[in-house]
N, CA, C and O of each residue as an XYZ file, in Angstrom:
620
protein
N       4.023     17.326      9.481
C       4.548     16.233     10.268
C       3.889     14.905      9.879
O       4.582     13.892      9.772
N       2.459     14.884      9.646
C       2.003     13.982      9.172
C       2.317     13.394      7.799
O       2.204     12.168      7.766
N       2.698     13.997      6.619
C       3.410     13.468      5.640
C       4.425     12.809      5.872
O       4.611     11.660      5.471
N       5.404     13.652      6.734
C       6.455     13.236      6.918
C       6.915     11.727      7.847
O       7.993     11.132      7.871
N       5.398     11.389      8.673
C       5.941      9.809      8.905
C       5.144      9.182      8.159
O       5.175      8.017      8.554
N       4.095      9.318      6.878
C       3.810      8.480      5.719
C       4.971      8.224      5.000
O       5.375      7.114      4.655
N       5.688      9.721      4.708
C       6.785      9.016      4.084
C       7.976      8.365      4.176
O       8.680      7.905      3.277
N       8.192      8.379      5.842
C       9.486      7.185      6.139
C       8.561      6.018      6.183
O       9.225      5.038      5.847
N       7.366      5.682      6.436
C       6.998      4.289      6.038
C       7.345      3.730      4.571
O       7.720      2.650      4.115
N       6.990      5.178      3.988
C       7.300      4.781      2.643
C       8.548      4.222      2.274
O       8.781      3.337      1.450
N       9.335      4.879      3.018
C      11.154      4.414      2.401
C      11.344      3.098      3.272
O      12.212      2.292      2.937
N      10.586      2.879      4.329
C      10.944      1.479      4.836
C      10.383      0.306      4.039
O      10.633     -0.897      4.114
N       9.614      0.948      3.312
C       9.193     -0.569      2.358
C       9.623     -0.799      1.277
O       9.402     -1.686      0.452
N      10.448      0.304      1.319
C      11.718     -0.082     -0.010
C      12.939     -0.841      0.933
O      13.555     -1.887      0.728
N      12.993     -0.113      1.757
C      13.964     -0.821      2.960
C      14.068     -2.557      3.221
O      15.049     -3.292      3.330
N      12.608     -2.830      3.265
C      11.981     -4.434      3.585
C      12.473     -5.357      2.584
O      12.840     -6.512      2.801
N      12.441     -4.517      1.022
C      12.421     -5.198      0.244
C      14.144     -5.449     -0.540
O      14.242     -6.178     -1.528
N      15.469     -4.698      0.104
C      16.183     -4.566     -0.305
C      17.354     -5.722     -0.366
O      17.842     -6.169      0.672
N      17.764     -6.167     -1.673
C      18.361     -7.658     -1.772
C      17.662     -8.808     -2.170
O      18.038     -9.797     -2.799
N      16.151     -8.380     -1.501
C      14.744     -9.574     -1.987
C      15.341     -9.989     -3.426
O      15.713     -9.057     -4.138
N      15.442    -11.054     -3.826
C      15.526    -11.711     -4.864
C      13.726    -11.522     -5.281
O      12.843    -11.380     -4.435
N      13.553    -11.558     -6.500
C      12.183    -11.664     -7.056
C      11.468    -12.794     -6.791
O      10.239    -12.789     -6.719
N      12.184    -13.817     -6.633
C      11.733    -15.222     -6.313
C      11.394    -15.259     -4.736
O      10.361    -15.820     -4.372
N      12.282    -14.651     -3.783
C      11.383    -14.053     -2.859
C      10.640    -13.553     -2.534
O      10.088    -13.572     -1.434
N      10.478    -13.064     -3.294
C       9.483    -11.670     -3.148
C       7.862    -12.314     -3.470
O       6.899    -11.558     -3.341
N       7.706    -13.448     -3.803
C       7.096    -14.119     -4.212
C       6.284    -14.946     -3.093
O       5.074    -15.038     -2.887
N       7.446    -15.535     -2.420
C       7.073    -16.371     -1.659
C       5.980    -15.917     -0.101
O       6.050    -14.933      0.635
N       5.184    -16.930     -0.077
C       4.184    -16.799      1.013
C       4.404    -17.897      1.578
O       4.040    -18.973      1.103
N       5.253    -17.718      3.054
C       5.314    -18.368      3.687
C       4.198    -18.700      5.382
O       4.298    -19.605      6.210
N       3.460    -17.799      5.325
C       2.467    -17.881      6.668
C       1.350    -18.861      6.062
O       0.651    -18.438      5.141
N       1.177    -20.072      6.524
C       0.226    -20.624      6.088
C      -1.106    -20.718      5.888
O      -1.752    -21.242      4.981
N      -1.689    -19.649      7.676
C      -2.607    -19.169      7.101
C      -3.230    -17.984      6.594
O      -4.364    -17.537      6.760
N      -1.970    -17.457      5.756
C      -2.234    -15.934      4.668
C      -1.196    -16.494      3.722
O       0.025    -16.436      3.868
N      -2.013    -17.158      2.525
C      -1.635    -17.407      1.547
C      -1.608    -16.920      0.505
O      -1.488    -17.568     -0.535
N      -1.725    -15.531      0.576
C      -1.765    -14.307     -0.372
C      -0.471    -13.003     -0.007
O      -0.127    -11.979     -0.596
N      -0.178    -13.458      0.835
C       0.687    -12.479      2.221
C       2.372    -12.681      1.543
O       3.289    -12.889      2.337
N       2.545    -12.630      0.613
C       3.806    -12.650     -0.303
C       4.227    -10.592     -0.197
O       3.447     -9.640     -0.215
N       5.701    -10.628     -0.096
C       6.153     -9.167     -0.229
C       5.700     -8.229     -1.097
O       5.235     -7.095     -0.982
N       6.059     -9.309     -2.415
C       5.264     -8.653     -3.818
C       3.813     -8.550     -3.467
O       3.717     -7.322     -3.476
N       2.854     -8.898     -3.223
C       1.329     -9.094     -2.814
C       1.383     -7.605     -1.851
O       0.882     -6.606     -2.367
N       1.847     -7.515     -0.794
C       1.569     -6.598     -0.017
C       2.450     -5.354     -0.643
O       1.664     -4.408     -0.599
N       3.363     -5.008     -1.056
C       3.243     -4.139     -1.866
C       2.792     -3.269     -3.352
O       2.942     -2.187     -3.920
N       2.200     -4.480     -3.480
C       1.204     -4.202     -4.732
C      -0.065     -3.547     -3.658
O      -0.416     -2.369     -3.589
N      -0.498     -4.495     -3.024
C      -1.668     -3.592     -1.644
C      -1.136     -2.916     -1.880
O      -1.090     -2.674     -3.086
N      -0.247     -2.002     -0.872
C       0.085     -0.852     -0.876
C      -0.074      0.080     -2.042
O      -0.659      1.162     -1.995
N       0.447     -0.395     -2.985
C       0.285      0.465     -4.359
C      -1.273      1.234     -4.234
O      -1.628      2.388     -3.996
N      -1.992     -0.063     -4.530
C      -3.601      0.067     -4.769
C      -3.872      1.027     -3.643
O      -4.437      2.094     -3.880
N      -3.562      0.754     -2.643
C      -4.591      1.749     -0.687
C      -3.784      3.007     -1.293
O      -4.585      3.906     -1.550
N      -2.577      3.327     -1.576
C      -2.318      4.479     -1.559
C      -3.331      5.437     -2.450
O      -3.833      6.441     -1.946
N      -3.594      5.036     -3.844
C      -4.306      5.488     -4.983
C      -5.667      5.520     -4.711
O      -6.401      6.497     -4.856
N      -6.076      4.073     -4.187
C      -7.542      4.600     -3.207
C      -7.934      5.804     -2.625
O      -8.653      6.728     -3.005
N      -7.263      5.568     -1.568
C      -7.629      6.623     -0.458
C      -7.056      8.087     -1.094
O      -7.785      9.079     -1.080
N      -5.741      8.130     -1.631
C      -5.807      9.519     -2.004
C      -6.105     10.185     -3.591
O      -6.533     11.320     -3.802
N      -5.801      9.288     -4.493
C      -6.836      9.556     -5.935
C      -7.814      9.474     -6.286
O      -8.345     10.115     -7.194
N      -8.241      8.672     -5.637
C      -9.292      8.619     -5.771
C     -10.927      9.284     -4.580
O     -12.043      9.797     -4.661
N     -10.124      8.869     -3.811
C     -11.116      9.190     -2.549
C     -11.034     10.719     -2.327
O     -12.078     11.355     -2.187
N      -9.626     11.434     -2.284
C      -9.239     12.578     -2.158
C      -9.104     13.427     -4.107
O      -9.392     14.602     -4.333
N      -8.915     13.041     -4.520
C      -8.669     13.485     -5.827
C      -9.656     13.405     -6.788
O     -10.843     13.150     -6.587
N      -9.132     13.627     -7.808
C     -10.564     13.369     -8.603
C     -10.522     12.587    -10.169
O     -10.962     12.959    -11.257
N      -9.641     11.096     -9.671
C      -9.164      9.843    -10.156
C     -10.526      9.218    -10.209
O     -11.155      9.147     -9.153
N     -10.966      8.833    -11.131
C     -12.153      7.994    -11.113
C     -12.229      6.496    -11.487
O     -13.261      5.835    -11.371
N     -10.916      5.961    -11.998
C     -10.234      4.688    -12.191
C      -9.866      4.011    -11.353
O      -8.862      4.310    -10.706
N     -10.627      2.819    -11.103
C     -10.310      1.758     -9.825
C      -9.210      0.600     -9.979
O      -8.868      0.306    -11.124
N      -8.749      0.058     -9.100
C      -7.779     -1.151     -8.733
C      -8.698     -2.177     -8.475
O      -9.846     -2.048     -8.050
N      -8.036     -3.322     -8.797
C      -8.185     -4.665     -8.564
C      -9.421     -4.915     -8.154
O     -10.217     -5.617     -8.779
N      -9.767     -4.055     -6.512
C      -9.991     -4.971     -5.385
C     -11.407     -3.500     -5.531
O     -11.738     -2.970     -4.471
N     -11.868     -3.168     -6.430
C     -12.471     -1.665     -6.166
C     -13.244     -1.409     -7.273
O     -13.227     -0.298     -7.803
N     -13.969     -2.379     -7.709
C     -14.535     -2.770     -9.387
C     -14.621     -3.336    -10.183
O     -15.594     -3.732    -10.824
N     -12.884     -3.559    -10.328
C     -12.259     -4.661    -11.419
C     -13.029     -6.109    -10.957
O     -13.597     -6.838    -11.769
N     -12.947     -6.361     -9.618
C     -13.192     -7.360     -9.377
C     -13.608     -7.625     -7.850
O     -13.189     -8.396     -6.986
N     -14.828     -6.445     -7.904
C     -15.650     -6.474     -6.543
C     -15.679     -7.778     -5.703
O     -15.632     -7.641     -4.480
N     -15.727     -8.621     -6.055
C     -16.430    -10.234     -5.593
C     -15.090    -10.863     -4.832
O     -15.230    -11.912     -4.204
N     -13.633    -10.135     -4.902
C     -12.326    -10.623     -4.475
C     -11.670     -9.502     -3.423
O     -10.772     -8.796     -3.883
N     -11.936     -9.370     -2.509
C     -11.717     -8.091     -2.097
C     -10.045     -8.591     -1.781
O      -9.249     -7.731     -1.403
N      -9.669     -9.792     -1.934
C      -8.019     -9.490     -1.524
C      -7.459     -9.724     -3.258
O      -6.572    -10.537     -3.519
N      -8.131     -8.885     -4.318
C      -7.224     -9.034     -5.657
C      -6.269     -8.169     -5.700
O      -5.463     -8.262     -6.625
N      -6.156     -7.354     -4.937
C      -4.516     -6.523     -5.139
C      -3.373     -7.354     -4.267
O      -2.162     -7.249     -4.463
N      -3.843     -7.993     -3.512
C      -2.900     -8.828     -3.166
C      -1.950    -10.249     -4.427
O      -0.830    -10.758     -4.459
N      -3.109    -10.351     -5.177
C      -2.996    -11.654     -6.248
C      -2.048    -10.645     -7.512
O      -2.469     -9.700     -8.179
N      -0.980    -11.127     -7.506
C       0.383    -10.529     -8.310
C       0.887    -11.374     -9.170
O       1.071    -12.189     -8.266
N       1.228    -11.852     -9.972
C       2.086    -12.584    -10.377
C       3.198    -12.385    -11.628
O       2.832    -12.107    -12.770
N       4.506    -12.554    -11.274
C       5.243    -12.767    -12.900
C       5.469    -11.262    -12.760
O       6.012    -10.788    -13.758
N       5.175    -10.302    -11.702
C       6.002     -8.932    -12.209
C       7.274     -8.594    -11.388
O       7.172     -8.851    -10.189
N       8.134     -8.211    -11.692
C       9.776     -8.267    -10.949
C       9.135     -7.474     -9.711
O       7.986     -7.038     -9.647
N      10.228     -7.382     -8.661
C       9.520     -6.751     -7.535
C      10.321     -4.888     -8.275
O      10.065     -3.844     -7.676
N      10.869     -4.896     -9.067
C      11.900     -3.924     -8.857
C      10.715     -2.661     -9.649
O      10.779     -1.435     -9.561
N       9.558     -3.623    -10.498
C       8.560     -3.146    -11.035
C       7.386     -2.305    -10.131
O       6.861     -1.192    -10.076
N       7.345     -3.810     -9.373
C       6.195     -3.120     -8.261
C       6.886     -2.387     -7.601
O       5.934     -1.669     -7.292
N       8.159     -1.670     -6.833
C       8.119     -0.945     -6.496
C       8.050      0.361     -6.956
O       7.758      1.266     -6.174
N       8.272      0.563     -8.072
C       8.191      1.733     -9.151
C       6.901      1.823     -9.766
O       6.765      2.871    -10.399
N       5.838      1.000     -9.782
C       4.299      0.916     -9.294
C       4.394      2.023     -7.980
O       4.209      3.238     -8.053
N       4.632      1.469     -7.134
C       3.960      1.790     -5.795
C       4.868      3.096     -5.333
O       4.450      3.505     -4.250
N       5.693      3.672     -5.699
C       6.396      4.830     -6.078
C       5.797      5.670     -6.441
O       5.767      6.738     -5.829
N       5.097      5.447     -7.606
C       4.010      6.340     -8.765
C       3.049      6.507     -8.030
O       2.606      7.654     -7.957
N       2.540      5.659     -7.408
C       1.345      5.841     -6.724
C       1.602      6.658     -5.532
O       1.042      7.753     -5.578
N       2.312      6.423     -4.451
C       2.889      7.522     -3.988
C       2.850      8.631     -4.100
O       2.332      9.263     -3.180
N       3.330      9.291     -5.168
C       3.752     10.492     -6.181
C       2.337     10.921     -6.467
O       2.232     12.109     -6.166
N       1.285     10.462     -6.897
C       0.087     10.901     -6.578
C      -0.471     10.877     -5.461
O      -1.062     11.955     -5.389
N      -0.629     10.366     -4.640
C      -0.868     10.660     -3.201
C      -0.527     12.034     -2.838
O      -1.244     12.857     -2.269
N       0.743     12.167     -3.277
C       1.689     13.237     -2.537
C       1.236     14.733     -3.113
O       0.976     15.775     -2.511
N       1.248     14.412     -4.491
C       0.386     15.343     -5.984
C      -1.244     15.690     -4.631
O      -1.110     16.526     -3.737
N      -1.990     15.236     -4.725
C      -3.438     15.280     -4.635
C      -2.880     15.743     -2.907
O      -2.980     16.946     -2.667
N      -2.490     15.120     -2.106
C      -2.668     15.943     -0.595
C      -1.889     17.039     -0.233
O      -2.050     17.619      0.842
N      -0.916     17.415     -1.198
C      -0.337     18.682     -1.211
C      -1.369     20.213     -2.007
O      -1.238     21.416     -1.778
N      -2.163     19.624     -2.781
C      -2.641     20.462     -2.689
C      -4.139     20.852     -2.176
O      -4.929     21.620     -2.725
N      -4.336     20.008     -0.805
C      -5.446     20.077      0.202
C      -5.543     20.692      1.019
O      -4.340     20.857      1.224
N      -6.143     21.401      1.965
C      -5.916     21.112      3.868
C      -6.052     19.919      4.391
O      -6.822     19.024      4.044
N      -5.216     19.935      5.307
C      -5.816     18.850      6.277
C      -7.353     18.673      6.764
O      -7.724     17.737      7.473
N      -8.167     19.674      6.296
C      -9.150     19.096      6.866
C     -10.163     19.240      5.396
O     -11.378     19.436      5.394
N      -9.405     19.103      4.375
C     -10.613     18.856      3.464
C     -10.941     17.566      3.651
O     -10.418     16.698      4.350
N     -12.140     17.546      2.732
C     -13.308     15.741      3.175
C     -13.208     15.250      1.546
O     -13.020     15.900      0.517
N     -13.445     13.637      1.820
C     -13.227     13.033      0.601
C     -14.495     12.996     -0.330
O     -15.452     13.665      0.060
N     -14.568     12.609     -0.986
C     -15.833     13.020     -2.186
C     -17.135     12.148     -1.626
O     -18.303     12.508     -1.779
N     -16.716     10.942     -0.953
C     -17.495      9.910     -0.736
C     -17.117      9.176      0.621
O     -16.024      9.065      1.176
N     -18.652      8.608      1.052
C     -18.252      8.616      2.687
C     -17.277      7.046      2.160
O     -17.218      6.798      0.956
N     -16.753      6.339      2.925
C     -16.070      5.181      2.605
C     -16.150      4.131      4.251
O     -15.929      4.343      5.443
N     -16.753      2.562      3.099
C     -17.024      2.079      4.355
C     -18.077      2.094      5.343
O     -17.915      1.325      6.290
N     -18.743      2.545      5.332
C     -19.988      2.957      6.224
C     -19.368      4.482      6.952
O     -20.309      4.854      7.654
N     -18.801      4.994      7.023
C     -18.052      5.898      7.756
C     -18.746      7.918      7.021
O     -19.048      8.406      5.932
N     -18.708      8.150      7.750
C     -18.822      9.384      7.041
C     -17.381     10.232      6.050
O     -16.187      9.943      6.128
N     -17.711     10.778      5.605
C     -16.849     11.765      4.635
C     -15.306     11.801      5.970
O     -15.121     12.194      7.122
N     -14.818     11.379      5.285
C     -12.921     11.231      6.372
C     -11.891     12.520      5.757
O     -11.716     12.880      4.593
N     -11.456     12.903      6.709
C     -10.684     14.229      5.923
C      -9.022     13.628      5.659
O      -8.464     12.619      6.091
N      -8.611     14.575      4.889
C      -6.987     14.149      4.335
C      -6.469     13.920      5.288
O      -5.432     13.281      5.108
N      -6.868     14.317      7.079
C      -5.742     14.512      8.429
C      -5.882     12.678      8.434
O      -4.939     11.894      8.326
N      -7.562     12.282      8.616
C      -7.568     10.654      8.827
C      -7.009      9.767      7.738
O      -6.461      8.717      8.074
N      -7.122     10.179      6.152
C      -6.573      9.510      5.058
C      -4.972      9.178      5.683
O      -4.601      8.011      5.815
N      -3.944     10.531      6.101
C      -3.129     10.127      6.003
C      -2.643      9.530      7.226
O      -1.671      8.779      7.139
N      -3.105      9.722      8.214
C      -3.225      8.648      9.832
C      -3.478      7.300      9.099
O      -2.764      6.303      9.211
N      -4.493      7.399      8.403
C      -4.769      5.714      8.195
C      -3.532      5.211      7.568
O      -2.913      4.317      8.145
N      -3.201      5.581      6.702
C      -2.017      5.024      5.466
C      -0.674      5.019      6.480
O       0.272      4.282      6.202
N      -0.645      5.795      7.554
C       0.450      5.168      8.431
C       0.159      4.315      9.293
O       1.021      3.784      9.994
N      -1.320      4.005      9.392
C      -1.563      2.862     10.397
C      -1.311      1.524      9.504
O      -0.612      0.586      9.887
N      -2.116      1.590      8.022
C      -1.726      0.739      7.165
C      -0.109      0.070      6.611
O       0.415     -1.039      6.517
N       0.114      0.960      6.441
C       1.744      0.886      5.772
C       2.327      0.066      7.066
O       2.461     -1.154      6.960
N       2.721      0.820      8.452
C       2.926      0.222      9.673
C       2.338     -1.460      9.975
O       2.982     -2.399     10.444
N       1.643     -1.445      9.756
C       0.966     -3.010      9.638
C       1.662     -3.897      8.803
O       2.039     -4.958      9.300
N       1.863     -3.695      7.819
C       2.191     -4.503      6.687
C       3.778     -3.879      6.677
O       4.386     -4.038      5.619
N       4.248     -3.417      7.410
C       5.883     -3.417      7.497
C       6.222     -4.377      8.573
O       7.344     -4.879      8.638
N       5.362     -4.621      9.345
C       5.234     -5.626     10.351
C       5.155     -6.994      9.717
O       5.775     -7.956     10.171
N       4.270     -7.060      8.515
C       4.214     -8.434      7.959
C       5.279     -8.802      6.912
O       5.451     -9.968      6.557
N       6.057     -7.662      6.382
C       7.018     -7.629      5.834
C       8.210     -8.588      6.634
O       8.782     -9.633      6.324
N       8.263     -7.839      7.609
C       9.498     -8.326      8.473
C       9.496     -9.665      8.912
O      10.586    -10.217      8.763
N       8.562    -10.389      9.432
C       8.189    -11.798      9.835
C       8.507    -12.436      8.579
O       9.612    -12.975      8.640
N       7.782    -12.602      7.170
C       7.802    -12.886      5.988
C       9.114    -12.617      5.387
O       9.471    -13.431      4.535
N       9.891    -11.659      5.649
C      11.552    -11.580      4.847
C      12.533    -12.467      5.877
O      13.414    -13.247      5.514
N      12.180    -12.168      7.164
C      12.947    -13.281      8.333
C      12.965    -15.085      7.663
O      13.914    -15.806      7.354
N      11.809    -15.269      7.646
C      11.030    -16.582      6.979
C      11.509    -16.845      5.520
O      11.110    -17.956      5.169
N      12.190    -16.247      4.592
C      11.821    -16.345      3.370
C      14.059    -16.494      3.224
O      14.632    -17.455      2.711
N      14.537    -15.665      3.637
C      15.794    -15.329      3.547
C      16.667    -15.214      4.927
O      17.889    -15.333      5.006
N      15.859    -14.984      5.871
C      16.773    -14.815      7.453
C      17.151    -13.510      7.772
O      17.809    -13.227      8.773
N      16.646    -12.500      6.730
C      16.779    -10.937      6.895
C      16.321    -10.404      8.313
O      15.324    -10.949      8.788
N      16.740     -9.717      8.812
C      16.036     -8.819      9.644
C      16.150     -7.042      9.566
O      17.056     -6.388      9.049
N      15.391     -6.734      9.994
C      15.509     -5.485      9.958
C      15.220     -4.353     10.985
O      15.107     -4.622     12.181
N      15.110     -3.160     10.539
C      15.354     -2.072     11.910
C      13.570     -1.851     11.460
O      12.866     -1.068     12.097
């Protein structure tokens, strides 16, 4: 059951993004989240998914943006530029697809390799609670931001 509402978040953020012109997809209209572009938060997404479950859960040892590449920026998966959105979503698809790879073949209560955060060792049940608390969040910022950008609304 728990996969199963990660993954209608998942299809709603293909949902958010459907018709987005790329040039929308671009745009950051909240003034004060000037990183808070569609493309930006689903590139996030890309990155948290591969985090938390390839890495944290799996045994991916290759970091994103915001996780090595460039410790000192913690919002660089947000910073996108010049890639079609039709890209990042087939990014964040893939990433997905490993998520899905690595917690299918877990229990729910296996623990991640490393505590994360100050937190102790989090099992796949909280990984994937979180990623619907996450995803849920930022489908929220989706919607304000596509209203703002084009006049879209959505369910």
């Amino acid at each position: 059951m728990l996969g199963a509402w990660l993954d209608w978040m998942r299809i709603c953020v293909h949902r958010k993004c459907e018709g987005l012109s790329d040039e929308g997809a671009y745009q950051a209209p909240l003034p004060q989240s000037p990183l808070m572009s569609i493309a930006g938060i689903v590139n996030h997404l890309r990155w948290t998914e591969h985090w938390w479950f390839e890495h944290n859960m799996g045994d991916c040892s290759c970091l994103g943006p915001d996780e090595g590449g460039d410790a000192e920026d913690p919002d660089a998966d947000f910073r996108v530029e010049g890639v079609p959105l039709d890209t990042l979503l087939g990014q964040y698809d893939a990433a997905c697809a490993g998520a899905r790879a690595v917690a299918g073949g877990l229990e729910l209560s296996a623990r991640a390799h490393e505590p994360s955060a100050g937190a102790d060792q989090v099992s796949l049940r909280w990984v994937i609670m979180h990623m619907v608390e996450e995803t849920a969040r930022h489908l929220g910022h989706m919607d304000a931001i596509r209203e703002i950008v084009d006049g879209v609304t959505g369910d």
